[in-house]
NUDOTOR-28616 format. One record per residue (C-alpha): x, y negated, z; residue in one letter. Coordinates in Angstrom, 3 decimals. Each point is the difference from the previous one (the first is absolute). Layout:
residues N
<r c1="X" c2="Y" c3="Z" resn="a"/>
...
This chain:
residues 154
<r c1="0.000" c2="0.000" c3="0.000" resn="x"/>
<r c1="1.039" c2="-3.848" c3="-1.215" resn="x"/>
<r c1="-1.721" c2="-3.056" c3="1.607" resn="x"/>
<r c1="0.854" c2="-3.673" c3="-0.883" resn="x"/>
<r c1="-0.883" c2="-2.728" c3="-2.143" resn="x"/>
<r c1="-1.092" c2="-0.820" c3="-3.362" resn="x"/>
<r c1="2.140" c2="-3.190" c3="0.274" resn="x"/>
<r c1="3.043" c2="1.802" c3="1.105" resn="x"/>
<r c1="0.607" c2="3.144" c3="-1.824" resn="x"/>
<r c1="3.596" c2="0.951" c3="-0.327" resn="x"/>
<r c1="-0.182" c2="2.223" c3="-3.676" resn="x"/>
<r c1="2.802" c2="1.352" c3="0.078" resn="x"/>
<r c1="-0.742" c2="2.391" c3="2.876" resn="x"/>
<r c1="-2.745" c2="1.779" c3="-2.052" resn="x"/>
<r c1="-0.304" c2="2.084" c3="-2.816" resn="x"/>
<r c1="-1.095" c2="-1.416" c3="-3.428" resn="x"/>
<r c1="-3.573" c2="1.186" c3="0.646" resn="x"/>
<r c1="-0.500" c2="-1.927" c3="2.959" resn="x"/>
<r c1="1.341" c2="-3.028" c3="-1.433" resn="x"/>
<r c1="-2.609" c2="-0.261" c3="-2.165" resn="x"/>
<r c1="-3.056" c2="0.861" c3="2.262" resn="x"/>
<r c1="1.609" c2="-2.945" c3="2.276" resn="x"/>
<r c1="0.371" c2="-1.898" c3="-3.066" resn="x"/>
<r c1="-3.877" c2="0.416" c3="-1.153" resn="x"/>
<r c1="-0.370" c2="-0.902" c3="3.662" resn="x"/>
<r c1="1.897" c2="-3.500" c3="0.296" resn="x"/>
<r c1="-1.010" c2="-1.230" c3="-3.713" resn="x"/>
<r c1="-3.829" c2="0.991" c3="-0.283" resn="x"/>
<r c1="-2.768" c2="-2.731" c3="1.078" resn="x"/>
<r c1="-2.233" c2="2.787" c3="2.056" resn="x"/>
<r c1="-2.420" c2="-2.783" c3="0.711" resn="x"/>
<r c1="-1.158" c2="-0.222" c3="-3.469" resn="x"/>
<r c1="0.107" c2="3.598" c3="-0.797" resn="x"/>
<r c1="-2.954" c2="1.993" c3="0.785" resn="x"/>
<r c1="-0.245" c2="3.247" c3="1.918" resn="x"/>
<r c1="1.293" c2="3.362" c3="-1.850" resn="x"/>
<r c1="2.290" c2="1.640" c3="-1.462" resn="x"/>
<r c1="3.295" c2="-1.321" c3="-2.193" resn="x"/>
<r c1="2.448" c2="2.086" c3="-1.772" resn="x"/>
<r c1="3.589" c2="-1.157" c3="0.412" resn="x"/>
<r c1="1.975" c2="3.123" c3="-1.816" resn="x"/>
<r c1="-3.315" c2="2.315" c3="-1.028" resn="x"/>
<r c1="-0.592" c2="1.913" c3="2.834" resn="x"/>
<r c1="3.653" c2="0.312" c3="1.285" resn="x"/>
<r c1="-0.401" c2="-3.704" c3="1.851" resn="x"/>
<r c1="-3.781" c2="-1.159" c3="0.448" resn="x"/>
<r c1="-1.589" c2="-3.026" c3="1.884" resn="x"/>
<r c1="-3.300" c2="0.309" c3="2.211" resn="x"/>
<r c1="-1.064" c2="-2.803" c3="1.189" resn="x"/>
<r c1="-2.439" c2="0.341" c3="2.950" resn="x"/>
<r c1="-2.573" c2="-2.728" c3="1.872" resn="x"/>
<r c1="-0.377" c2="1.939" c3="3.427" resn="x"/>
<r c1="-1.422" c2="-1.211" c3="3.290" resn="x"/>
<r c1="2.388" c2="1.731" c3="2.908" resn="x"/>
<r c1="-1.700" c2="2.572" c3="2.543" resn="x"/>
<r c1="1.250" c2="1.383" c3="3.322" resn="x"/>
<r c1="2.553" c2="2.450" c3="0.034" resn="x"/>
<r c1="-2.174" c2="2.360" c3="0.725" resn="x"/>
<r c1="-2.116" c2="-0.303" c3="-2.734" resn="x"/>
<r c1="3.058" c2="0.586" c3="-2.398" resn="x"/>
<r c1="1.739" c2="3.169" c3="-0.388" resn="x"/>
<r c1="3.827" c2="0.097" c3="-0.503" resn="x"/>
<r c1="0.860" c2="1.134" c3="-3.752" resn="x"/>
<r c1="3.674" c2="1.094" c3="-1.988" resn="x"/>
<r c1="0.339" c2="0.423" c3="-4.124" resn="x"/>
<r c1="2.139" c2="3.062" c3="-1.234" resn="x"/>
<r c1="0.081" c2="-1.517" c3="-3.652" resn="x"/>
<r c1="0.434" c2="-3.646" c3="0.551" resn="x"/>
<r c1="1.075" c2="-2.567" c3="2.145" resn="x"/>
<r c1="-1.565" c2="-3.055" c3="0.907" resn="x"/>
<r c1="1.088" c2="-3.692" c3="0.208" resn="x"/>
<r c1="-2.498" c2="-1.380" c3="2.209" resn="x"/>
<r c1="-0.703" c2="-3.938" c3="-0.524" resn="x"/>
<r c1="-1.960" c2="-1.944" c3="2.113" resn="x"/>
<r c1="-0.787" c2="-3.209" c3="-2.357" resn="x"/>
<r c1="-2.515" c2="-1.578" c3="2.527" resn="x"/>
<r c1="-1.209" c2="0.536" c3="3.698" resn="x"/>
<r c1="1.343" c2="2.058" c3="2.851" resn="x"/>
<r c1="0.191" c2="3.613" c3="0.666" resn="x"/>
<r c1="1.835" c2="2.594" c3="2.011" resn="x"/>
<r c1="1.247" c2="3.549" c3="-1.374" resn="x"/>
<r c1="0.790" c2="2.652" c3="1.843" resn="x"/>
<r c1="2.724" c2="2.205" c3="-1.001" resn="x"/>
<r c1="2.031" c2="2.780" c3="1.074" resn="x"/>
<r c1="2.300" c2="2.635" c3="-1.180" resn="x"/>
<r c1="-1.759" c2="2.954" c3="-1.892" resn="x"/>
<r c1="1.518" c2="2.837" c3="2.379" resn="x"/>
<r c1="-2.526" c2="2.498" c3="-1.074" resn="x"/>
<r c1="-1.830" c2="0.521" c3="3.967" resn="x"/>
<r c1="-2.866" c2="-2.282" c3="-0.716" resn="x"/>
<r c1="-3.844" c2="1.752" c3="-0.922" resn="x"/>
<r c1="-1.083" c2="-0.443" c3="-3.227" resn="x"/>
<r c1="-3.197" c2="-1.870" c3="-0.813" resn="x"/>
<r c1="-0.627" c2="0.130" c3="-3.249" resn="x"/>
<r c1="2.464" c2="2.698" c3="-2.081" resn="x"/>
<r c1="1.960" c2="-1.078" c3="-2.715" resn="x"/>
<r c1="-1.928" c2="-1.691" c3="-3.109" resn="x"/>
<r c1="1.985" c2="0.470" c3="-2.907" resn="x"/>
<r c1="-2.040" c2="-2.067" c3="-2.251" resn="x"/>
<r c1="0.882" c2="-2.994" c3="2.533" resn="x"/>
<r c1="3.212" c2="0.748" c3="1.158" resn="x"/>
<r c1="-1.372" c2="0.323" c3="3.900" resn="x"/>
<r c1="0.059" c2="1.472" c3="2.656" resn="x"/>
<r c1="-1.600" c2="-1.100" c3="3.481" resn="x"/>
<r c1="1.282" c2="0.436" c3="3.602" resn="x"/>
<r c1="-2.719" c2="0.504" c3="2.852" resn="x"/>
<r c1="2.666" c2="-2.699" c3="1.474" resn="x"/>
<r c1="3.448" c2="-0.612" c3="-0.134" resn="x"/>
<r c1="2.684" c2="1.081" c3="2.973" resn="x"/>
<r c1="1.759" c2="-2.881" c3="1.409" resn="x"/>
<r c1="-1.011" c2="-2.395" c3="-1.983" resn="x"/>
<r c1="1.205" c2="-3.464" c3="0.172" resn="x"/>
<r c1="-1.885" c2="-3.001" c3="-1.744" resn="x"/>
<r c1="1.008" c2="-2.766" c3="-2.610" resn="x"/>
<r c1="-1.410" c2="-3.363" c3="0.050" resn="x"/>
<r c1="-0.753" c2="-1.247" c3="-3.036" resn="x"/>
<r c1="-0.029" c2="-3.919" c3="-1.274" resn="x"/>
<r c1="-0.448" c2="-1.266" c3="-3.079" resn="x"/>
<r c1="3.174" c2="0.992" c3="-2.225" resn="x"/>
<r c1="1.103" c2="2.519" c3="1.585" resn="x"/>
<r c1="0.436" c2="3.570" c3="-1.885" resn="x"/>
<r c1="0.534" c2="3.585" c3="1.165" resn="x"/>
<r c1="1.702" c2="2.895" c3="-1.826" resn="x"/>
<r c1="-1.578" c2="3.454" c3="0.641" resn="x"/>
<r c1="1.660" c2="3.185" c3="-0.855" resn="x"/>
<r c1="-1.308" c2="3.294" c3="0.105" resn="x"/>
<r c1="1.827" c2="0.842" c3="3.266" resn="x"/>
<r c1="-2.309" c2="-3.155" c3="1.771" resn="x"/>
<r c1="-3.407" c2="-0.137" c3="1.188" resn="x"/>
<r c1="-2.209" c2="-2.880" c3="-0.053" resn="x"/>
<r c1="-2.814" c2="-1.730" c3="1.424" resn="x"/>
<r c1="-1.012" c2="-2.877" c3="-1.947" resn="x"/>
<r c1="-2.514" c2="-2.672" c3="0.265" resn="x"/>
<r c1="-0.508" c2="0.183" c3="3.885" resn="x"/>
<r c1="-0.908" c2="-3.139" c3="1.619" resn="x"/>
<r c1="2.522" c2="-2.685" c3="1.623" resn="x"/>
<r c1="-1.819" c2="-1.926" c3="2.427" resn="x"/>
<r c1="-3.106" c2="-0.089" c3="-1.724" resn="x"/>
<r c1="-1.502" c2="1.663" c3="-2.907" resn="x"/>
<r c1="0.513" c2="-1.938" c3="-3.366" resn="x"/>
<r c1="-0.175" c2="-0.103" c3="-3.505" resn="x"/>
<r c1="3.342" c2="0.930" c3="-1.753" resn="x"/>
<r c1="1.425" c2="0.099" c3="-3.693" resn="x"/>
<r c1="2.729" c2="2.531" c3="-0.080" resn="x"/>
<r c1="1.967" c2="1.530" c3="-3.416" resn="x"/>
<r c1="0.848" c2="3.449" c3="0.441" resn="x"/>
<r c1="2.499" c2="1.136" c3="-2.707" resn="x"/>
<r c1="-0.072" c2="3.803" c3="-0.202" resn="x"/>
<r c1="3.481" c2="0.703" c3="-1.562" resn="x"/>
<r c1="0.747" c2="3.780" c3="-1.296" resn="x"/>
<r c1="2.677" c2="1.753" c3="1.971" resn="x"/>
<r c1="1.419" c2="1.328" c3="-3.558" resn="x"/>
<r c1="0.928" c2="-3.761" c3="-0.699" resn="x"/>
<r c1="2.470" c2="0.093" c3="3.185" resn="x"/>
C-alpha cells in the first residue's frame, strides 16, 4: 500500500503503469466529468469514477482484487479507509467474483484506518485489504476516481 498526494507524487518510485493512472489523476477535471467508466489503456488501466455518500464501518465490508490494483482518489470530501494486510485468517463474506475482481472479508484483522482529504490517493495491491467510503466525522457526499490497473501491466 502507497498513500500521499496528488500534488506531490515522486514518479520515479513507480512503475510506468502507475505513472499514468497518477497522471490521469493530476491532469483530469473530475468535476466536469460525469460518473462511469473511462478507459485509459483498454482494459489494462480503466477509470471509475464514483459519487458515494460514506456509511459506518460497519455497514461496509473490507474487500482485496487478485487481478488489479487500485489507485484510490479522493477528488472531493472526506473519508476514512480501513486497511490491513491480507494474511489469509480473516472469514470470507462474499467468495471471490471473478467477473469483478472481488472478494469480501466478514472484516479485516487489525485493521488500521486512513483519513482521507481531498487529494489524497491510495495504492492497493492484491496483498491489501480495504474499507472504503466509511465516514470521517460525519457522513458526506464524496467524488472519488478509482483506477483499476491490471497486475500484468506491473
Amino acid at each position: 500500500m502507497y498513500f500521499g498526494h496528488i500534488s506531490n507524487v515522486n514518479n520515479n518510485g513507480f512503475p510506468d503503469a502507475i505513472n499514468i493512472a497518477l497522471a490521469y489523476l493530476k491532469n483530469t477535471d473530475f468535476d466536469t466529468l460525469p460518473a462511469g467508466c473511462y478507459e485509459i489503456k483498454e482494459r489494462l488501466i480503466f477509470a471509475q469514477v464514483l459519487d458515494l455518500e460514506t456509511k459506518p464501518k460497519s455497514e461496509i465490508l473490507p474487500e482485496v482484487h487478485r487481478r488489479y490494483l487500485d489507485v484510490q482518489y479522493l477528488h472531493s470530501g472526506q473519508e476514512r479507509i480501513g486497511i490491513a494486510p491480507d494474511l489469509g485468517n480473516n472469514q470470507i463474506a462474499q467468495a471471490y467474483n471473478a467477473e469483478r475482481d472481488i472478494l469480501f472479508y466478514q472484516d479485516a484483522e487489525n485493521e488500521s484506518e486512513l483519513i482521507m482529504r481531498k487529494g489524497n490517493f491510495a495504492i492497493f495491491f492484491p496483498e491489501d485489504i480495504h474499507r472504503p467510503a466509511c465516514i470521517d466525522q460525519q457522513s458526506s457526499n464524496i467524488r472519488k476516481v478509482v483506477v483499476k490497473i491490471a497486475i500484468s501491466e506491473i
